[in-house]
Chimera marker file (.cmm) of the C-alpha trace (Angstrom):
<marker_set name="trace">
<marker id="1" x="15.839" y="-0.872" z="8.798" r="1" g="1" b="0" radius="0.5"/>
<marker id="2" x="12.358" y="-1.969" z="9.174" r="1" g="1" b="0" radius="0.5"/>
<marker id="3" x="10.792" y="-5.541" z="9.040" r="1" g="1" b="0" radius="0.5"/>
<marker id="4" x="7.664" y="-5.518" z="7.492" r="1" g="1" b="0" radius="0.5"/>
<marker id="5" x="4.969" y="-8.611" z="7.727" r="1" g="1" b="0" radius="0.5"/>
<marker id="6" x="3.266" y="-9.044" z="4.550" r="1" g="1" b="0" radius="0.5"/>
<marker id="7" x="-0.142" y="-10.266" z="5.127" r="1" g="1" b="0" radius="0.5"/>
<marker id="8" x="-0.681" y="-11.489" z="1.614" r="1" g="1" b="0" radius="0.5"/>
<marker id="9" x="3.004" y="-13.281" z="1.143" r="1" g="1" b="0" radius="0.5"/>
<marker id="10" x="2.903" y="-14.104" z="5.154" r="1" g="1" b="0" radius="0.5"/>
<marker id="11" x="6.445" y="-13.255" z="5.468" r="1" g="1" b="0" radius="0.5"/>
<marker id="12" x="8.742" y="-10.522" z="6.893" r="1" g="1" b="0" radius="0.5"/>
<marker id="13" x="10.710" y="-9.019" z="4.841" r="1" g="1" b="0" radius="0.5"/>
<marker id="14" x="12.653" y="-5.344" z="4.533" r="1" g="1" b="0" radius="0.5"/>
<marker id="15" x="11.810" y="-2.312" z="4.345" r="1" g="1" b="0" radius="0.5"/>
<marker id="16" x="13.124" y="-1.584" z="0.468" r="1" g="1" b="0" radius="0.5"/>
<marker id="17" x="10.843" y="-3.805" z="-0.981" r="1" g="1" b="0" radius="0.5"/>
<marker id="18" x="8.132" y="-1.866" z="0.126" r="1" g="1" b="0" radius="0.5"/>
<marker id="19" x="6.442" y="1.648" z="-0.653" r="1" g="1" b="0" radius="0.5"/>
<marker id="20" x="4.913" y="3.738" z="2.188" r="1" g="1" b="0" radius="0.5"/>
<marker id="21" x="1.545" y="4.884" z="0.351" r="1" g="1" b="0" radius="0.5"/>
<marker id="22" x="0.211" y="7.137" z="2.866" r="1" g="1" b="0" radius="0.5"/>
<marker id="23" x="-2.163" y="7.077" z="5.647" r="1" g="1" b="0" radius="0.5"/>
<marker id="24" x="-4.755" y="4.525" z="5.986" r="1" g="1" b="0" radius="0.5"/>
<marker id="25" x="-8.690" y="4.787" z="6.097" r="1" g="1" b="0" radius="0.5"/>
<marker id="26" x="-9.305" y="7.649" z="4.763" r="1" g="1" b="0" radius="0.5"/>
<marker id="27" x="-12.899" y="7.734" z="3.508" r="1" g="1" b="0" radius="0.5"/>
<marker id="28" x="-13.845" y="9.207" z="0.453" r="1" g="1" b="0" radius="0.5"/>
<marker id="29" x="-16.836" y="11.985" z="0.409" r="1" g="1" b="0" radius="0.5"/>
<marker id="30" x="-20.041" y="9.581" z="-0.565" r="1" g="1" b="0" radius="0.5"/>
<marker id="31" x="-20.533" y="12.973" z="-3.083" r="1" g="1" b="0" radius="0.5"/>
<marker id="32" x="-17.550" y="14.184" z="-4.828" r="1" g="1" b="0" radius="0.5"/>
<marker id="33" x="-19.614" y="16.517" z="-6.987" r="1" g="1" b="0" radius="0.5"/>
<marker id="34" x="-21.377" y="18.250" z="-4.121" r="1" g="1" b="0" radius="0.5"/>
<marker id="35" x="-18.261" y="18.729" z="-2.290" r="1" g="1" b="0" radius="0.5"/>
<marker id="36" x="-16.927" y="22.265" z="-1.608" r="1" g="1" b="0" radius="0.5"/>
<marker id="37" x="-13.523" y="23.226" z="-3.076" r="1" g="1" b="0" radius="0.5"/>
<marker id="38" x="-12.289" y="23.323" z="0.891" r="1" g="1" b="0" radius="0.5"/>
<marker id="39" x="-13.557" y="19.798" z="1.755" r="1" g="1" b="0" radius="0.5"/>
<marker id="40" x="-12.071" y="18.205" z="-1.871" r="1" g="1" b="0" radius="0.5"/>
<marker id="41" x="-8.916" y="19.763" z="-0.663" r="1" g="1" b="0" radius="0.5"/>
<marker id="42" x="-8.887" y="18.497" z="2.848" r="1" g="1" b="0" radius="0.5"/>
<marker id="43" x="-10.117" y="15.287" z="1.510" r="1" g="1" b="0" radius="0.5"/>
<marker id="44" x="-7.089" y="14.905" z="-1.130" r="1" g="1" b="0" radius="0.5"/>
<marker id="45" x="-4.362" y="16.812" z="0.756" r="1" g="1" b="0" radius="0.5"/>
<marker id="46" x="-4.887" y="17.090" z="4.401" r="1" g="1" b="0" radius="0.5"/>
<marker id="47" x="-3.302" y="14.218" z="6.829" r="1" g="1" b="0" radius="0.5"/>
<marker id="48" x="-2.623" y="13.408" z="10.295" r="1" g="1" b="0" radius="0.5"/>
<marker id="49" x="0.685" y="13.696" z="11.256" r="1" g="1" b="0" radius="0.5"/>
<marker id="50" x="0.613" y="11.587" z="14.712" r="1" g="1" b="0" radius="0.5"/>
<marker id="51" x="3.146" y="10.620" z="17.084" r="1" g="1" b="0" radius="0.5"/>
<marker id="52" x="2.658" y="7.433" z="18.374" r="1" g="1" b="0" radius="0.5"/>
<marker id="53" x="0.585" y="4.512" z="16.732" r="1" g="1" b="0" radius="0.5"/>
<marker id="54" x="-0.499" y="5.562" z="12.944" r="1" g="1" b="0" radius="0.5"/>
<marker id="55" x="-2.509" y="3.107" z="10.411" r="1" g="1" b="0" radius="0.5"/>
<marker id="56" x="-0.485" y="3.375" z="7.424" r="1" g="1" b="0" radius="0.5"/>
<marker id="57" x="-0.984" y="1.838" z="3.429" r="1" g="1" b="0" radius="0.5"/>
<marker id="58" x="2.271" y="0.322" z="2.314" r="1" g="1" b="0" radius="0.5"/>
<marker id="59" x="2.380" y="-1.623" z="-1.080" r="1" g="1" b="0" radius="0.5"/>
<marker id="60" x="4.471" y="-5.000" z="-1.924" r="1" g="1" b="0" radius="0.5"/>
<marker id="61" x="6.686" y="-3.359" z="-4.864" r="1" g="1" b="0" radius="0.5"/>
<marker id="62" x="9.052" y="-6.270" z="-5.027" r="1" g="1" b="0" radius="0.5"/>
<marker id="63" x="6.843" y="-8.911" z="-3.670" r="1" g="1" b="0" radius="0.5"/>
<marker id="64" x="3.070" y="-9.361" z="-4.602" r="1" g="1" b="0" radius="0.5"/>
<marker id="65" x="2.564" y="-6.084" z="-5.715" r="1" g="1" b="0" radius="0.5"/>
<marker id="66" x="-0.312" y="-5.595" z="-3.368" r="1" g="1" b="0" radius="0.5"/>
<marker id="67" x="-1.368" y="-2.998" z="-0.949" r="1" g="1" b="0" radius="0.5"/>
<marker id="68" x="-2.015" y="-3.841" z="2.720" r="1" g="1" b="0" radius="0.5"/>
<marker id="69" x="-1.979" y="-2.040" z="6.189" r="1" g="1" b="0" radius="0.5"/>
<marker id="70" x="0.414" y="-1.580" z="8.971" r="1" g="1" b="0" radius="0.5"/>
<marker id="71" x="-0.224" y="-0.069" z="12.406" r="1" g="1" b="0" radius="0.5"/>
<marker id="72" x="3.689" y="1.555" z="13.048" r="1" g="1" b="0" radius="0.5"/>
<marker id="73" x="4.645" y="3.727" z="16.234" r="1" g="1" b="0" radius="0.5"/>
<marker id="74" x="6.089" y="6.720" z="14.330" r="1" g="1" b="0" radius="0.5"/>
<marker id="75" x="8.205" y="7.226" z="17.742" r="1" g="1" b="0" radius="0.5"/>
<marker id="76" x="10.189" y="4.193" z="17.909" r="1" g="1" b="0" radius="0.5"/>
<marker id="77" x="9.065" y="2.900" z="14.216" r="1" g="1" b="0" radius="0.5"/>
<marker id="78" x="8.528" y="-0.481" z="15.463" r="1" g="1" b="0" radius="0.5"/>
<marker id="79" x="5.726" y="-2.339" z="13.054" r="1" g="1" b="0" radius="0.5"/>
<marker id="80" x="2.689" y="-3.528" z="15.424" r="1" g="1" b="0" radius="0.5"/>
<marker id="81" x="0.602" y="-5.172" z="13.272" r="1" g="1" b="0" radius="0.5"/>
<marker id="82" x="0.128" y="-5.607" z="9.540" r="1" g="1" b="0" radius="0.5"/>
<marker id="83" x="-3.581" y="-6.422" z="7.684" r="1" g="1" b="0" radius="0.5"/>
<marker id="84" x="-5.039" y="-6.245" z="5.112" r="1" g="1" b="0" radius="0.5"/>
<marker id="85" x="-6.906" y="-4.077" z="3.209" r="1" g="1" b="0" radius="0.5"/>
<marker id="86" x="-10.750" y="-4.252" z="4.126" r="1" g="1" b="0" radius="0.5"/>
<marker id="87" x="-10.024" y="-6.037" z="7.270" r="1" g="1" b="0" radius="0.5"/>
<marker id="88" x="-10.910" y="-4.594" z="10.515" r="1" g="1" b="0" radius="0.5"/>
<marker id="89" x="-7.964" y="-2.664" z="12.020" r="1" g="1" b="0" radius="0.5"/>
<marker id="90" x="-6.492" y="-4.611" z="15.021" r="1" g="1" b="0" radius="0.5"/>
<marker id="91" x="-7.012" y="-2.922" z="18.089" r="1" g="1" b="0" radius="0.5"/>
<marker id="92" x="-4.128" y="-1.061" z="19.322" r="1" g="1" b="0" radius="0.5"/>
<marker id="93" x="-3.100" y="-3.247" z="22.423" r="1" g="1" b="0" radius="0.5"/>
<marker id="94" x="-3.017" y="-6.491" z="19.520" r="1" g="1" b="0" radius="0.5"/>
<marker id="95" x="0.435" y="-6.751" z="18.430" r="1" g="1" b="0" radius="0.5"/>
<marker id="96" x="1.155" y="-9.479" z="15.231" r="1" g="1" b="0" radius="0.5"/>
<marker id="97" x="4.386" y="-9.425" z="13.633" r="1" g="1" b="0" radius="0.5"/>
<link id1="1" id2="2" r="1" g="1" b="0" radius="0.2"/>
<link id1="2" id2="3" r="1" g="1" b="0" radius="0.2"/>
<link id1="3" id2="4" r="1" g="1" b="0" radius="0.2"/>
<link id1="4" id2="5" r="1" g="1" b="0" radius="0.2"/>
<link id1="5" id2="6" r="1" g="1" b="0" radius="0.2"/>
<link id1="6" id2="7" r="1" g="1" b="0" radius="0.2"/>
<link id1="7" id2="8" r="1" g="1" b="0" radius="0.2"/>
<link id1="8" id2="9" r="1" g="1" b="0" radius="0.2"/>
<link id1="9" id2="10" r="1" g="1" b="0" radius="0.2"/>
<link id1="10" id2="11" r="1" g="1" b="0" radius="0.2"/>
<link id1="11" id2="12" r="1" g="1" b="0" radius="0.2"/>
<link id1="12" id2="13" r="1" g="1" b="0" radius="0.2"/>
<link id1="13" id2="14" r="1" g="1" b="0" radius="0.2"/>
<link id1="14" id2="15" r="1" g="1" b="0" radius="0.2"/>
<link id1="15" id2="16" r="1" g="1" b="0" radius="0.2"/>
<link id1="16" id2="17" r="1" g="1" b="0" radius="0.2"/>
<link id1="17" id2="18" r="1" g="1" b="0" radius="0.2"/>
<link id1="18" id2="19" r="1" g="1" b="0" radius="0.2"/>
<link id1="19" id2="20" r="1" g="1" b="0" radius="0.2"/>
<link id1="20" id2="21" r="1" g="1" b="0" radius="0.2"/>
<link id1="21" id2="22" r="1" g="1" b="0" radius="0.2"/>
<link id1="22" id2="23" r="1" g="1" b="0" radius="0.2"/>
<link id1="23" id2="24" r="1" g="1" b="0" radius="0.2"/>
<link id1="24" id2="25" r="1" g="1" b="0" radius="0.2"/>
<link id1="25" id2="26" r="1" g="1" b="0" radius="0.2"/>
<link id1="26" id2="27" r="1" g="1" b="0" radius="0.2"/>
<link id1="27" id2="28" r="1" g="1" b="0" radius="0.2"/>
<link id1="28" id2="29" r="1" g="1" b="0" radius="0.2"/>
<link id1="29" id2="30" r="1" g="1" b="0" radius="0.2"/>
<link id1="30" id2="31" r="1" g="1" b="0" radius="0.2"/>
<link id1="31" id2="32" r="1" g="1" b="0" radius="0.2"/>
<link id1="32" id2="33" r="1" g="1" b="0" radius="0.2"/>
<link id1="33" id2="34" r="1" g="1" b="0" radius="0.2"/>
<link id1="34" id2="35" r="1" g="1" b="0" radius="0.2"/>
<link id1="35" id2="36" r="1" g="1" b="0" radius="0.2"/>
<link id1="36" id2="37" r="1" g="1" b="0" radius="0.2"/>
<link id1="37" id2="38" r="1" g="1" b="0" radius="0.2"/>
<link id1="38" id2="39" r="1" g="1" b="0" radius="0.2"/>
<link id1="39" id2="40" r="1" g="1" b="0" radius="0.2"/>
<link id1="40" id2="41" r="1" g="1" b="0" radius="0.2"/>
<link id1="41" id2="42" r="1" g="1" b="0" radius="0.2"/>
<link id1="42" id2="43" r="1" g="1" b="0" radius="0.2"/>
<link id1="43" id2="44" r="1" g="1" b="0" radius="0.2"/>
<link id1="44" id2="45" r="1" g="1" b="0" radius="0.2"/>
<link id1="45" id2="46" r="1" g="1" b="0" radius="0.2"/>
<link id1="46" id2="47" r="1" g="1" b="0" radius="0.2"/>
<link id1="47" id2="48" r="1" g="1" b="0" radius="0.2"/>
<link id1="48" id2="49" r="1" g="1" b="0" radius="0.2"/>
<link id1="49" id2="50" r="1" g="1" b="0" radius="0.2"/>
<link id1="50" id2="51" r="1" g="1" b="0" radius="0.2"/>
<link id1="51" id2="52" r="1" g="1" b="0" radius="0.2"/>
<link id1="52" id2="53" r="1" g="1" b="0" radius="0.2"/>
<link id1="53" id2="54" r="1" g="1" b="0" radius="0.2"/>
<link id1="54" id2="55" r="1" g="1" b="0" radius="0.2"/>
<link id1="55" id2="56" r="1" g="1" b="0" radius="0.2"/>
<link id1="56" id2="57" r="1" g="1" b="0" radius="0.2"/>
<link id1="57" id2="58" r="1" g="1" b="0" radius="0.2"/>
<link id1="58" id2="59" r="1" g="1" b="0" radius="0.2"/>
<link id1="59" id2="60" r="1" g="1" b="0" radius="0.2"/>
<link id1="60" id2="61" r="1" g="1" b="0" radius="0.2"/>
<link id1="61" id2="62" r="1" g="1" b="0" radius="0.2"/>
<link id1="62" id2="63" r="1" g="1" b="0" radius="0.2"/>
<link id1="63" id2="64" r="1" g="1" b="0" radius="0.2"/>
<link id1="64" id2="65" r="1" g="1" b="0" radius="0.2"/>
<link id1="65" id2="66" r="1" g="1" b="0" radius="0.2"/>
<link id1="66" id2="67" r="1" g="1" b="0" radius="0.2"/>
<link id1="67" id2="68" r="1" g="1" b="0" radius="0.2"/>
<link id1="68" id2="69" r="1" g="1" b="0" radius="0.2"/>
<link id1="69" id2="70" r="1" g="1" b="0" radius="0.2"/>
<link id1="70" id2="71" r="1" g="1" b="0" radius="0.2"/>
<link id1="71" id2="72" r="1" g="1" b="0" radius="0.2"/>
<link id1="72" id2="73" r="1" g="1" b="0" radius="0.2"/>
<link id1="73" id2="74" r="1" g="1" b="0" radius="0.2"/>
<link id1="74" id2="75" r="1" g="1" b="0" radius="0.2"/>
<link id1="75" id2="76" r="1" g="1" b="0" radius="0.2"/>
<link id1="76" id2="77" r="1" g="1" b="0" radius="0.2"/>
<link id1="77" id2="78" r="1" g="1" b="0" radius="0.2"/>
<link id1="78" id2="79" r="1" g="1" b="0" radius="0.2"/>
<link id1="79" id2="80" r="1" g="1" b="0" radius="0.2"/>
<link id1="80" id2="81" r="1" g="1" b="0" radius="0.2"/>
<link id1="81" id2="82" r="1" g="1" b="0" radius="0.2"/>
<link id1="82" id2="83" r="1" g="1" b="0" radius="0.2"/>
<link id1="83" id2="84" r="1" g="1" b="0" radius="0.2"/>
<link id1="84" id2="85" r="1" g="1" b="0" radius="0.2"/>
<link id1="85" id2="86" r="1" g="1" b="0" radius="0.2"/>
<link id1="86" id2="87" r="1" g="1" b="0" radius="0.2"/>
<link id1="87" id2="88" r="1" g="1" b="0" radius="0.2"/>
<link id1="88" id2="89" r="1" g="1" b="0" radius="0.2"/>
<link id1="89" id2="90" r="1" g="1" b="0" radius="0.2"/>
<link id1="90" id2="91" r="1" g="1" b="0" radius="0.2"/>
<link id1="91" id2="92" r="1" g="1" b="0" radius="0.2"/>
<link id1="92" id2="93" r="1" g="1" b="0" radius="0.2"/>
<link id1="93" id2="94" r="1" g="1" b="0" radius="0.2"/>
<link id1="94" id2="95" r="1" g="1" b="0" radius="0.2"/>
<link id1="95" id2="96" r="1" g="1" b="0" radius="0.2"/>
<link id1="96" id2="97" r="1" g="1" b="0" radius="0.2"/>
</marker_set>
């Protein structure tokens, strides 16, 4: 089971009282209406799939009910570092649990 760091509550806690939300920093299209049909879709469905270190969203379901980021190793799923949102991503050699 994972340990998760909180950055909002400052505490660990486990994985089930947390929701992955998807991949982190993905950036919007400045023009929604101009967009093609191919770039909305890539925009909306489209993700990387990485092995290794991946900047994920998570949300606080049974804590503060925020959202935050984590950077996990999808390999070994060890949590690396958790920020939060509108922070600058730690850089990948930083570990904080």
């Amino acid at each position: 089971m994972l340990r998760i760091y909180c950055p909002i509550c400052e505490e660990a806690r486990d994985e089930p009282e947390y929701h992955y939300a998807g991949q982190a920093h993905i950036v919007r299209p400045s023009d929604p209406d101009q967009c093609s049909d191919q770039e909305w879709g890539e925009y909306l469905y489209f993700r990387s799939n990485l092995r290794g270190l991946h900047r994920e969203m998570w949300y606080h379901a049974a804590g503060c009910r925020k959202f935050f980021n984590v950077l996990r190793d999808t390999q070994s799923h060890e949590v690396k570092a958790s920020y939060r949102l509108g922070a600058t991503p730690p850089d990948q050699e930083e570990v904080r649990l």
